[in-house]
N, C-alpha and C positions, 0 to 999 in steps of 0.2 A: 225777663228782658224783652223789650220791646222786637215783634216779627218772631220769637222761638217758636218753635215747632210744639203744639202741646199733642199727645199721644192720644190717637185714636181708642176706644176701648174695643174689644176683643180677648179672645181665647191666645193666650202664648203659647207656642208649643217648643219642645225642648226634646236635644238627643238623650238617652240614656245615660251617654257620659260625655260629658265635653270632648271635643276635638282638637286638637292642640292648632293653634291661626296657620301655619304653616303649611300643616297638610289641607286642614279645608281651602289655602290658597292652590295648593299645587292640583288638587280634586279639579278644582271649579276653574282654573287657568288651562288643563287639560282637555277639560268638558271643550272649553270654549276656543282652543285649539284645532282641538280636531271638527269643529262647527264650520270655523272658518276654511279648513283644508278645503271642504267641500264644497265650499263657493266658488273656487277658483279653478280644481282640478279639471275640470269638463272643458273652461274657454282654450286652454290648447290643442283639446281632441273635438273640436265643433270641424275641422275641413277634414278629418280623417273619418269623421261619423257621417258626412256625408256622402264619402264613398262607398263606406260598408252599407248604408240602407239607400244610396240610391238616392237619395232627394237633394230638395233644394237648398239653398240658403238662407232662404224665409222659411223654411219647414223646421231646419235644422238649428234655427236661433230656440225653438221652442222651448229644447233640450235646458238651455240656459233661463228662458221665461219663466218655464212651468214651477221651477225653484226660487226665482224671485217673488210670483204673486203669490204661492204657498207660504212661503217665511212673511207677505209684510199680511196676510189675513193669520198667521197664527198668532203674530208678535203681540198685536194686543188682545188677542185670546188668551193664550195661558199666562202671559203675564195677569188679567185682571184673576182669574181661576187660581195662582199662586196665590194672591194676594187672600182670596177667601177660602182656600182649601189648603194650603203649604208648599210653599216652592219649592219643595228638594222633591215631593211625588211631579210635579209639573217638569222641574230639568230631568227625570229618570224618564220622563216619559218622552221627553225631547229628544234626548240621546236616543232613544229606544227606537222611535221614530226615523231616526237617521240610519242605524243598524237596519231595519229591515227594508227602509229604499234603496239603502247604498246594494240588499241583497236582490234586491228585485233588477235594480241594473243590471249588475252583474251577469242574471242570466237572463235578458232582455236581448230576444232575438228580431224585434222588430224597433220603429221609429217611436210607434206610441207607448207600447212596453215602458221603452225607457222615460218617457217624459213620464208616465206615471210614475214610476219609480224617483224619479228627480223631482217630481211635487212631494212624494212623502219625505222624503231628503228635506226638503223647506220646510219642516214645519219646525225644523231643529234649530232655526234660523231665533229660537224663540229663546234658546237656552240664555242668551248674555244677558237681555235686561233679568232676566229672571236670577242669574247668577249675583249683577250687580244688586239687584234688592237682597239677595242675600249676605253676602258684606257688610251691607247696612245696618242688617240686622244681628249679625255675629260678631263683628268686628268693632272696637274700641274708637271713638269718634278721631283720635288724632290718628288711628292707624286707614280708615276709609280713601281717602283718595290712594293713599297709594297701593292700596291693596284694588282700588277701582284700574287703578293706571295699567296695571299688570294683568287687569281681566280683558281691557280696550287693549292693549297692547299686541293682542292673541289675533284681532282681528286682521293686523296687518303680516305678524307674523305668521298666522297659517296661511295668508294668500298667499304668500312667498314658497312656503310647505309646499302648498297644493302645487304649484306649478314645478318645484323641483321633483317632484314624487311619479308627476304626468310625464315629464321628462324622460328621467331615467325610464321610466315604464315603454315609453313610445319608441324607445333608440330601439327595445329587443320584442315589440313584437306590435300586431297591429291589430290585437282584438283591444277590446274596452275594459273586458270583464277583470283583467288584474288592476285596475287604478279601481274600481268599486268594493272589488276584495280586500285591498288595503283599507279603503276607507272603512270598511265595512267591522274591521279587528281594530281598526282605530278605535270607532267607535264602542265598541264590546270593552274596550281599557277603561276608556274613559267610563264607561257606564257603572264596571267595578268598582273604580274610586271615589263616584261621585256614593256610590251605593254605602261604602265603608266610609268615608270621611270626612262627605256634608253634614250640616246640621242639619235641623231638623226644627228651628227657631223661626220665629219673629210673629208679629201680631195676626193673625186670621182676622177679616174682617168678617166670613161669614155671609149668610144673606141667600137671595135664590138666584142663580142666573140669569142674565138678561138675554133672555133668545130671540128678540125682536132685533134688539139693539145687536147682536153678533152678526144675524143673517141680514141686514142695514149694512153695518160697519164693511160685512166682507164681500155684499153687492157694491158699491161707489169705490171700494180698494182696487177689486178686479178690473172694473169698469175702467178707471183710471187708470194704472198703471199698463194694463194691455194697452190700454191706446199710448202709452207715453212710448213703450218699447218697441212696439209695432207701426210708430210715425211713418219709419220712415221707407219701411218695407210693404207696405197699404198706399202711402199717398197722406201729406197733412190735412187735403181737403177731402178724401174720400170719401164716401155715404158712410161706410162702416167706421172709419175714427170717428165722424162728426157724430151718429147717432153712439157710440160708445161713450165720448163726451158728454154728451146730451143725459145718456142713461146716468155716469157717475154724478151730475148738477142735481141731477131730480134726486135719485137715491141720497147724495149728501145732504138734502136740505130736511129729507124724512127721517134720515139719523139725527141729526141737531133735534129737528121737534121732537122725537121719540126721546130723545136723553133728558132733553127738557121736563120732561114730564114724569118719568117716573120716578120711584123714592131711592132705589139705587143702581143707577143706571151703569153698565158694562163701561164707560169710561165718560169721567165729571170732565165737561169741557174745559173747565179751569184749568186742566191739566194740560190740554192742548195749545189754550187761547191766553189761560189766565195771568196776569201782569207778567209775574218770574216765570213761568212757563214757555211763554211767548218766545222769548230771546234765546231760550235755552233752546227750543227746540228749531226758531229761526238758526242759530248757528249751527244744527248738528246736520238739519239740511245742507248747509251751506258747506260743510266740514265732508258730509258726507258726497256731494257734487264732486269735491276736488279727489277723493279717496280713491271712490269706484272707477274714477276716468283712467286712473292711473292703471290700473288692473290691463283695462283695454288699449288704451293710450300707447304703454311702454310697451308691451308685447307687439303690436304691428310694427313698432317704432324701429326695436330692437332685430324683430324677421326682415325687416327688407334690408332684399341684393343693394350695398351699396355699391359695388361693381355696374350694375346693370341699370339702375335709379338713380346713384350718383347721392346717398343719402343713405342712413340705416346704421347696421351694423352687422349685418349678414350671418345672424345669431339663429342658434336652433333652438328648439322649445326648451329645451334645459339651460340655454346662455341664460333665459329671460328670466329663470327662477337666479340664475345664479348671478346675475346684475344684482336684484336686488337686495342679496344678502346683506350687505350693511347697514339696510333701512331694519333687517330684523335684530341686529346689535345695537343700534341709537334707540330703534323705539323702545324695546328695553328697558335701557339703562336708564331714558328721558322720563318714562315713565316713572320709572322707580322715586325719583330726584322729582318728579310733579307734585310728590306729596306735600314736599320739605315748601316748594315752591309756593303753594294754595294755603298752607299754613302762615304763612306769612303777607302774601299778599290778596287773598283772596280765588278761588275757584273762575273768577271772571278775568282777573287781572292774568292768571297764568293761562288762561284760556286764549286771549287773545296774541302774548308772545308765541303759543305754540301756532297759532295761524299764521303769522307772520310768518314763521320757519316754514310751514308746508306752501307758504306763498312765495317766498323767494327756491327755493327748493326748483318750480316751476320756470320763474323767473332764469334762472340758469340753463333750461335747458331749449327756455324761448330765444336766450341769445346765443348759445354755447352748446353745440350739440353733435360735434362731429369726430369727437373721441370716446375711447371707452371709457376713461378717466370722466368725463361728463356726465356718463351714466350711473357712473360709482358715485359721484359726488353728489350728481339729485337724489340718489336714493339714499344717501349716507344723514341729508339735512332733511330732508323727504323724513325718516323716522325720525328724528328731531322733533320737528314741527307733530306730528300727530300721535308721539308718546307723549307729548306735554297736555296735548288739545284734550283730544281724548280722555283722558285723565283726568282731567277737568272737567269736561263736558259732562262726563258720568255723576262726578258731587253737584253740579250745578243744578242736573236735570229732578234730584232725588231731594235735596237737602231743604227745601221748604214745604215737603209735602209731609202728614203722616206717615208713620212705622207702616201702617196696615196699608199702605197705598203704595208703597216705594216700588212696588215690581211693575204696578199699571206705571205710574208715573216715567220707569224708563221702560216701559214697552214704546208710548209712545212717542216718548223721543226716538229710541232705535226706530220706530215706524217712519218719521219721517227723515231719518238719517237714509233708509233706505230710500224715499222716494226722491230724494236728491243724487242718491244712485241712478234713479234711473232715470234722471230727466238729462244727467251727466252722461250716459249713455248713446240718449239720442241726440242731445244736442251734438255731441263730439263724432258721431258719426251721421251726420247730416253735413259738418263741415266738411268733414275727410272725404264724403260722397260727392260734395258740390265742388272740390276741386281736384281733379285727377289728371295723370298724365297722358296724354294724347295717344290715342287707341288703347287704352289698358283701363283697370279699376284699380289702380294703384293711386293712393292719393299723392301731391306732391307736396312739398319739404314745409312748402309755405301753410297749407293747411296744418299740417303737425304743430306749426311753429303757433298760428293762431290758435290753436285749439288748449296749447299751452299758456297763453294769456290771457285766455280764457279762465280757466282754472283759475291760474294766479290770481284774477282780479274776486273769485268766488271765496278764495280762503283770506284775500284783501278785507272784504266783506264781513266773511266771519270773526276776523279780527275787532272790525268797527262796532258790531252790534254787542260782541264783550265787554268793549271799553265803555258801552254805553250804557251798559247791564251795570257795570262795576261802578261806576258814578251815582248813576240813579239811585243804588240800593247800596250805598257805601254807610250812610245815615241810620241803616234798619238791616244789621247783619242777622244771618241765619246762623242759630243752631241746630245740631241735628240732633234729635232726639236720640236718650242712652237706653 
């Protein structure tokens, strides 16, 4: 058939003894679990860790940096290393990675202590794509999305986790070191299950490392991203953003020529740039813009005195977890039901109705935002919309690429799903900063409200470039290789 995927050559590698789909789901949906716990758990303890060490507020975003730019320079690291060595040693070592930041936290008695311990934390940030190419490869072509849906699903529900876990943790006491200790036996569970009931399958490409092309890739990553997170805490015109800038244009155009040229370069820019690539990874930036906002978004949204500001919900760090519980029962369920969805009308076609849902979701709370009931209901269509996308997004990003590529291929998508994190970031708190109420640093209602329309119109977006994916390539459907 015209456009199938025909099978890379390579060494196959195989467990001992098959794993029954179930537990390899429930392994690899835990791994990825407790991945995302850790993403989130720290943003409620960023104003109490600056009391413990004394610093600033630009000091102490670090905390939260140092784990963004380690997860987006690992993601296409051991993704392409799964790909030529085998992904279940790459996810053990992910987990494993997380297990000993989460221990270095812990007992992190200073500022820098801990952000080191929070970059080795990030490199675990690497397990999903790596998890998803492994589905790919174990899983039955009609069972894939929805067994992908369940893996992206994890992402929204552990941010939910993390913040109810910090929660609870913060009411009984004000050290750090028990929200890393949990994390840290999370992560020891999960590392057991992935250890007993991943495979141990799919194509090895093989080959030698590109160490030109990694120490490239994760100079113009760093470059870029610190400058995206640190806008607005520097200055957009600063010497230090403008030449950080300046560093990631120069460093990126030396990665393209170095990829160019060699015979198997750490990541084939087709995988980036190339036709189906393109739109897949345009929407997961786009998917990923509206996701991560949400994280920061709803929790200031949620903490302010509305007594005192006239707006809020005058919620404590555990309300914020527990608002958004029903986004972790829709995204779920919506996952599950993406499967049935992409089977019938295509990965692009479901793709797009799940933006719509996490667009309107927004939409709601751009007009309607002064009950609690308001809060339940964005986050109840909120996991709607991004159990469907997501799910989606994962076969869309993998399904024209080779067996032996499938882990690079969502590294990086997840790569630039994150940098739309954090340009969601800054953007949204460049708004919330540029409009505040008079003698305070509280932003006002209006800000919030645009920064919500914001979003909406980014998952509006991600909606149109699906539809247009789905059209374009309706003529020349993908198989995925068995």
């Amino acid at each position: 058939m015209t456009g199938a995927i025909t099978t890379a050559p390579g060494r196959l590698a195989r467990s001992p003894g098959p794993a029954h789909p179930a537990l390899i789901l429930v392994a690899l949906a835990t791994a990825g679990l407790v991945v995302s716990v850790q993403q989130t758990l720290v943003i409620p303890l960023l104003p109490q860790l600056m009391e413990t060490f004394q610093v600033s507020v630009t000091a102490v975003t670090w905390v939260f940096t140092a784990s963004l730019l380690a997860g987006a320079v690992a993601t296409p690291l051991l993704s392409r290393f799964g790909d030529m060595y085998g992904k279940k040693r790459m996810i053990l070592l992910a987990i494993a990675m997380l297990a000993v930041g989460s221990v270095v936290c812990a007992l992190s008695q200073s500022l820098g202590v801990l952000i080191v311990g929070r970059a080795i934390q990030g490199v675990s940030v690497a397990l999903i794509p790596l998890a998803i190419g492994t589905i790919r490869d174990a899983f039955p072509a009609h069972r894939v999305t929805t067994a992908i849906g369940v893996i992206s699903a994890t992402m929204g529900i552990g941010g939910t986790l993390g913040m109810i876990v910090t929660g609870l943790i913060a009411d009984r006491t004000t050290s750090h070191a028990p929200v890393f200790l949990v994390a840290a036996g999370l992560a020891v569970a999960g590392l057991v299950l992935i250890a007993l009931c991943a495979p141990d399958v799919g194509e090895r490409a093989g080959g030698r490392p590109d160490y030109a092309g990694a120490l490239l890739l994760a100079g113009w990553l760093v470059c870029l991203l610190l400058a995206i997170s640190q806008g607005n805490a520097w200055g957009w015109t600063s010497p230090g953003l403008l030449g950080l800038a300046g560093a990631a244009a120069v460093l990126f155009v030396a990665w393209v020529l170095a990829e160019m040229r060699i015979r198997q370069p750490l990541v084939r820019l087709n995988l980036l740039v190339g036709p189906r690539s393109l739109s897949a990874n345009l929407a997961s930036m786009l998917l990923g813009f509206s996701m991560y906002a949400a994280f920061t978004l709803i929790a200031g949204f949620i903490q302010t005195p509305r007594d005192e500001f006239g707006y809020g919900l005058s919620g404590s760090v555990l309300d914020v977890g527990l608002y958004t519980l029903p986004s972790t029962v829709t995204m779920l369920g919506c996952s599950v039901l993406a499967g049935r969805m992409a089977g019938r009308m295509g990965p692009a076609f479901t793709l797009a109705i799940g933006s719509v849902f996490a667009g309107l979701s927004y939409l709601w709370l751009a007009l309607s935002n002064a009950h609690a009931y308001d809060m339940l209901a964005f986050n109840a269509i909120q996991g709607v919309g991004f159990g469907i996308a997501y799910a989606a997004l994962g076969t869309l990003a993998v399904e024209h690429v080779p067996m032996s590529e499938s882990g690079i291929a969502s590294g990086v998508n997840a790569l630039v799903r994150t940098t739309g994190g954090s340009v969601a970031g800054a953007a949204t708190a460049a708004v919330l900063a540029g409009q505040t109420m008079r003698g305070t640093t509280t932003p006002t209602l209006a800000a919030y409200e645009l920064c919500f329309w914001i979003v909406a119109a980014g998952a509006g977006l991600a909606a149109v470039v699906a539809v247009v994916h789905g059209l374009y390539y309706r003529a020349a459907p993908v198989v995925p290789a068995s």
